[in-house]
N, C-alpha and C positions, 0 to 999 in steps of 0.2 A: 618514866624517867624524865627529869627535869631536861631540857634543852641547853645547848651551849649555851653561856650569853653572844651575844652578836656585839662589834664593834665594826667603831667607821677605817676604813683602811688606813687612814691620816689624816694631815690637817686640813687637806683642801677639801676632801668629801666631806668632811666634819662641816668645815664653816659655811662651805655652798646647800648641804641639809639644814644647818639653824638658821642662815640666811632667806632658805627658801621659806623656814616655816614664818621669820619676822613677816617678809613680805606679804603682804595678804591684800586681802580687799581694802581694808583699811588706810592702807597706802598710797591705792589706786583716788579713792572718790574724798575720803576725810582728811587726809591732808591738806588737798590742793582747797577743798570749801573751809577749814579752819584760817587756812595761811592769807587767802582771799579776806576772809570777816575780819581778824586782827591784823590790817595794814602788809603784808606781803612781806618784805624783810625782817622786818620787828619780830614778827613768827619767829621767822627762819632762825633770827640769829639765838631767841629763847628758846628755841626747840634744838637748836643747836649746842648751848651752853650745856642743858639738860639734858642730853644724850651721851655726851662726854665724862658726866660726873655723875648724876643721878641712875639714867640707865646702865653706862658702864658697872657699877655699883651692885645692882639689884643684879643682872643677868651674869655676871663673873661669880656670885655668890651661889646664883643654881647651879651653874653648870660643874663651879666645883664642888659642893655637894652630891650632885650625881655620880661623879666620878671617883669621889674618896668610899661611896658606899658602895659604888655599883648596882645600884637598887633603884627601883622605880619609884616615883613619888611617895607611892603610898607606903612603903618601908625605908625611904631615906632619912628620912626624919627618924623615926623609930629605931634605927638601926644606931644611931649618935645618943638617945636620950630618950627611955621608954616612955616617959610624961609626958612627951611632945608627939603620940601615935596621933593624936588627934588631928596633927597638924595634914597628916599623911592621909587622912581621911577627909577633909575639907579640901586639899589639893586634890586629891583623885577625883571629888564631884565634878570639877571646875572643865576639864575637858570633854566627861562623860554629857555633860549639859550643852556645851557649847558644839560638839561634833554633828549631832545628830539637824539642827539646827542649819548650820554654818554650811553642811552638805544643801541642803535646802536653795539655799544662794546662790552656791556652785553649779546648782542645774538651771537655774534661772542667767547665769551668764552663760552656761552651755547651751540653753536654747535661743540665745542670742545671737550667739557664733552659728548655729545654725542659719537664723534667719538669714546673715550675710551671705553667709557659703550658697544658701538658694536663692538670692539676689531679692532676696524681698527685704531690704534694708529699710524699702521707702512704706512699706507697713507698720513700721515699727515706728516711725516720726507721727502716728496718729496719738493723739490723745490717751483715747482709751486701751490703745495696745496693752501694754504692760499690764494694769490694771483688772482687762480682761484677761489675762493670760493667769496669773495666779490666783482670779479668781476660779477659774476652773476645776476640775476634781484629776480629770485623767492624765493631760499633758506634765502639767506641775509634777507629778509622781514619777511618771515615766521619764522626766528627767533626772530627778531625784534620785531615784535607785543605778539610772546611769552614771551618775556622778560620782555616787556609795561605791559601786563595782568596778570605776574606774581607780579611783584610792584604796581601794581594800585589795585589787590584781599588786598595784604596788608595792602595796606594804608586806604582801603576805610571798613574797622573794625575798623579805630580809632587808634587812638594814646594810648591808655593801651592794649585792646585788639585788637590791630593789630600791631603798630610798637613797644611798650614797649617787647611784648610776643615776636614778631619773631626775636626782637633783643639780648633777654634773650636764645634764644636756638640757634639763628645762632653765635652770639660771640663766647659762650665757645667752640662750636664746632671749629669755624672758627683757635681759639688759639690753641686746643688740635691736629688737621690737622696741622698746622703750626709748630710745635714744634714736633709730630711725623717724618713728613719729615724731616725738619732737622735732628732732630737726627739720622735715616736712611741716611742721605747724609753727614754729615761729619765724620762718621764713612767707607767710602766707602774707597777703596786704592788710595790712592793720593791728598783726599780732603782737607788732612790737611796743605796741602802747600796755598790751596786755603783762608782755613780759617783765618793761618794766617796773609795773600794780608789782606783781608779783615778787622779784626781786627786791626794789628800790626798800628801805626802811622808812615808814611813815610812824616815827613813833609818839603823834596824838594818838593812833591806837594804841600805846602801851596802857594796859590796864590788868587789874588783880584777873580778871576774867580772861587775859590773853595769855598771864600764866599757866593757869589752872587748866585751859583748855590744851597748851602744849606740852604742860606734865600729862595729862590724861590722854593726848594722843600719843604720846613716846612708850608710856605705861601700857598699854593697848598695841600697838605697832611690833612692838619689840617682843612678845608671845611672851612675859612674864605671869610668871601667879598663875601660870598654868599644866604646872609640872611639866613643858615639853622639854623646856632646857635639862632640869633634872634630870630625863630620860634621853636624849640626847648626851650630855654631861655624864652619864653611864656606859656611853658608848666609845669614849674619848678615851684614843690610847694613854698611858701616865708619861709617856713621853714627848707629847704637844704640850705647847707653851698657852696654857690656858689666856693670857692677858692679852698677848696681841690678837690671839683668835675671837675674842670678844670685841677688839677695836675693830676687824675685818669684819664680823659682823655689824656692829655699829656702821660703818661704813656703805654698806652694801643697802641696807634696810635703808638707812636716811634718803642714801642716792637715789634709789628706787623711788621713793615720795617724792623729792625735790624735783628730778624730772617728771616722774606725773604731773606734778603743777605745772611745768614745761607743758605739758600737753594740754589739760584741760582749761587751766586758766586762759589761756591766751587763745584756744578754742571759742571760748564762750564767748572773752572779749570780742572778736570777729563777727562770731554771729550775731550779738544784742547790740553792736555800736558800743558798748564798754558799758552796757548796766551791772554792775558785778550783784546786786540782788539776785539773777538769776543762778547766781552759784548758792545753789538750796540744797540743801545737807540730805542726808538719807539714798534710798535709791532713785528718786527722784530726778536726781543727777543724773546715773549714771543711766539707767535704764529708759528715760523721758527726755532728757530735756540732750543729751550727749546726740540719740539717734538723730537731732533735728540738726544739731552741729554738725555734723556728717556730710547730711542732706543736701547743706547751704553751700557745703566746700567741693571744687572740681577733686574726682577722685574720694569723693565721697564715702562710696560704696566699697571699696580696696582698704579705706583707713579705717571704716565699721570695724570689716572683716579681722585688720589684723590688731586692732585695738579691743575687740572680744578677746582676739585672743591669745594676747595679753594677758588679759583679765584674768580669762580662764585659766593657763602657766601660774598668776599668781594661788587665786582659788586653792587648785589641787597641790602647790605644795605646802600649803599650810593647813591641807585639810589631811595630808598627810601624816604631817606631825600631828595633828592633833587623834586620829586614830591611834597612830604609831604609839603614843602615849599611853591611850586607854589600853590598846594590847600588851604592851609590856606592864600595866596593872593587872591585867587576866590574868595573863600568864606568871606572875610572882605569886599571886593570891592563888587557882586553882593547879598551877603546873602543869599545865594546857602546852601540849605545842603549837607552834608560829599558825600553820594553818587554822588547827581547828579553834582556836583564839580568834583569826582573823574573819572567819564566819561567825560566829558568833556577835561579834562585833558588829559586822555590818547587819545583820540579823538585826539586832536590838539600835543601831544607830537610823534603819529604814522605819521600825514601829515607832520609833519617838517623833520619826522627821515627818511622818507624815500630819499628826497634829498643826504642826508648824505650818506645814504647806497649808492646809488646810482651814486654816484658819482667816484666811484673806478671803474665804468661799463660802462654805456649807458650815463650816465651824467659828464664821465670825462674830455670833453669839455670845462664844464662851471670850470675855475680855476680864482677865483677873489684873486687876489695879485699874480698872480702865485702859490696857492694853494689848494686841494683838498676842495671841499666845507665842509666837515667834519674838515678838517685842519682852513679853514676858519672861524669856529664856535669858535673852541677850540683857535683860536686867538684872535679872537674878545672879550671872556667872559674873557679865563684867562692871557689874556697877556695886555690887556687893560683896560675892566670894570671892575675887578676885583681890580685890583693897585688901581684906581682910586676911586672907592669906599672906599675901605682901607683907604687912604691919606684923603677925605672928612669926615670918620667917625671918625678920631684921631682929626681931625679940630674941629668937632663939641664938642667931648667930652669935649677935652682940650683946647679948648678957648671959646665957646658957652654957651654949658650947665654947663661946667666945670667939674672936675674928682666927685668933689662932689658927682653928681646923681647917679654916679656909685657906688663910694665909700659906701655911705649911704646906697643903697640897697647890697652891700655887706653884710653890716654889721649887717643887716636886723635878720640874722641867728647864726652868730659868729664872731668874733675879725677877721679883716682885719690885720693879719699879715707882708704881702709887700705892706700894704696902698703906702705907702711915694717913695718903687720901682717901683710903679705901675705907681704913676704920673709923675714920670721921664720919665718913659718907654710911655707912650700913647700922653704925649705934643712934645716931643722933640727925641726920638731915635726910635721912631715906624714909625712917618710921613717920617724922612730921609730913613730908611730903605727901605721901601718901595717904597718911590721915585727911589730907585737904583733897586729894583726889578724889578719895569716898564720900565723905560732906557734898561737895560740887556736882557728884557724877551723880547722885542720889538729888539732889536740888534740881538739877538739870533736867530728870527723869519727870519730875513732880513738874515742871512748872516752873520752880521757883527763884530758879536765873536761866538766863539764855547760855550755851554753851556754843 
């Protein structure tokens, strides 16, 4: 027999679960190196404009799909318009790809948070640390499947008492760690030159490329095009006011980046004399060049420890959601209950991730496109399926089903305020949008401009 469906108690555990899942690594290290390369305000204030209208846009559109169907990705589509199952099928690849992977990460900031806790902080500011470390075969794993078993004990309590709860006590946490180190870090001698890079608007950096990089980091940030929202959006009493619960997440996800930049910007600045060059994209950052920021600061070893983990709070809620997602796809497609769904899952999310892992090691060999098979993934889901999803879901809304279905069940709760913005924004300036995100992101991947 099918399983109840599971919902979020209300609006707070609703918006603190999509919030958690926005959050992610992404926020932490990509942000603050994007906002750093395009002039530091200039960013802010286009990544700002485009959160408000473009991402508002795209993520009010899944979540109210989720919840007029009740259905997981991979039947919400389908469930509105049998032509469009296909769509339901190219969103359900999109977290299956990205989970197995993204767990990968999360053990590599969990063995991070490690190294603090056992005071070997000052190991990790070598060179080859890192590098050594995943190239490995046995540690990389054994973190890995800790990370998988930490998010799948989770997820498999359910959606109130499993992901509503630990998203209720890791958020606040996650914000009051975030807002602590800042303030500890731009109060340090010198940070304030950094702060202001970061703040201040330089806009000789405005350029097509500083656009493109703050629609594809917002697009990215925000967990769109990747059926979490849908599946969250499915959990959503019909009595929460879908619109402002989108702005409180916008809210929450931007914050969380903005002050990382608080943190690392103005980090790096202290410790390079203000070369901001050393703000180099990837993990790079956060795993090499961050431990030696640490290093150089009184209390060094104290701001590692609770700036892992950090990290890690972010990591595991958004590795939540993105499980969370795939299981509620088991489970619509075999009629699986919650447990035996959630083993299965992490089952086949440890056989995938260990490729990944392994790939920096004994399987660095195998590089299809000339890239790391980990690199591979993260191309394939968010530089490809992800656009492309995006682009087919604005299609649907806005010429198919029409804004209508969405609109209506907005409205389901309270007055749709940017009704009339909304439909501009999901027919006509979200599909362009995004089209240039995929071109770029795919460019960017190649070579073929710097992002």
């Amino acid at each position: 027999m099918k399983e109840q469906k599971n919902s979020f108690s209300g609006r707070i555990g609703f918006i603190l679960a999509a919030a958690g899942s926005a959050v992610g690594l992404g926020n932490i290290w990509r942000f603050p190196y994007l906002a750093a390369k395009y002039g530091g305000g200039t960013f802010l204030l286009i990544y700002l404009i485009l959160a408000v209208t473009f991402g508002f846009a795209l993520m009010l559109t899944e979540i109210a799909l989720g919840r007029k169907t009740g259905k997981s990705t991979l039947y919400a589509f389908t469930s509105l318009n049998k032509k469009f199952s296909f769509l339901g099928v190219l969103s359900s690849i999109v977290p299956i790809i990205i989970f197995p992977y993204y767990c990968v990460i999360g053990g590599w900031v969990a063995k991070y948070l490690f190294v603090y806790v056992t005071g070997q902080g000052l190991a990790a500011t070598e060179d080859s640390f890192f590098t050594g470390f995943i190239g490995e075969v046995g540690q990389p794993l054994f973190w890995l499947f800790l990370f998988i078993a930490a998010t799948a004990f989770i997820v498999m309590l359910g959606v109130e008492k499993g992901i509503e709860k630990a998203s209720k006590i890791l958020m606040p946490i996650l914000v009051l760690l975030s807002l602590g180190i800042a303030v500890y870090v731009v109060t340090r001698p010198g940070a304030v030159d950094g702060l202001i890079y970061y703040i201040k608007p330089d806009f000789s950096e405005f350029s097509v490329n500083c656009v493109l990089a703050a629609m594809g980091q917002l697009f990215y940030s925000m967990s769109l095009a990747m059926g979490i929202m849908i599946t969250y959006g499915s959990y959503m009493p019909k009595s929460e006011n879908i619109e402002s619960s989108v702005r409180s997440i916008e809210l929450f996800d931007t914050g969380i980046a903005f002050i990382s930049g608080m943190i690392i910007i103005p980090s790096v600045f202290v410790f390079s004399g203000g070369n901001k060059d050393i703000l180099s994209s990837g993990p790079s950052l956060m795993f090499i060049t961050l431990p030696k920021v640490f290093a150089s600061m009184r209390a060094g070893a104290i701001l590692g420890l609770v700036f892992f983990l950090l990290v890690l709070f972010a990591a595991l809620t958004s590795s939540i959601s993105l499980m969370e997602t795939v299981v509620s796809i088991v489970q619509d497609k075999f009629h699986m209950k919650r447990k035996t769904a959630c083993l299965e899952v992490m089952v086949f999310a440890l056989v995938m991730g260990i490729p990944s892992s392994l790939g920096f090691g004994v399987l660095s060999w195998v590089a299809p496109l000339g890239l790391s098979i980990l690199d591979f993934f993260d191309f394939l889901s968010n530089s490809v399926l992800m656009p492309v999803v995006a682009i087919f879901t604005c299609i649907f809304v806005g010429f198919v089903v029409k804004p209508k279905v969405v609109t209506d069940e907005v409205k389901l709760s309270a007055p749709f305020k940017d009704e009339k913005l909304y439909v501009v924004l999901v027919k006509y300036v979200a599909p362009i949008l995004i089209f240039l995100i995929l071109i770029s992101s795919i460019a960017n991947t190649f070579g073929w401009i710097s992002l």
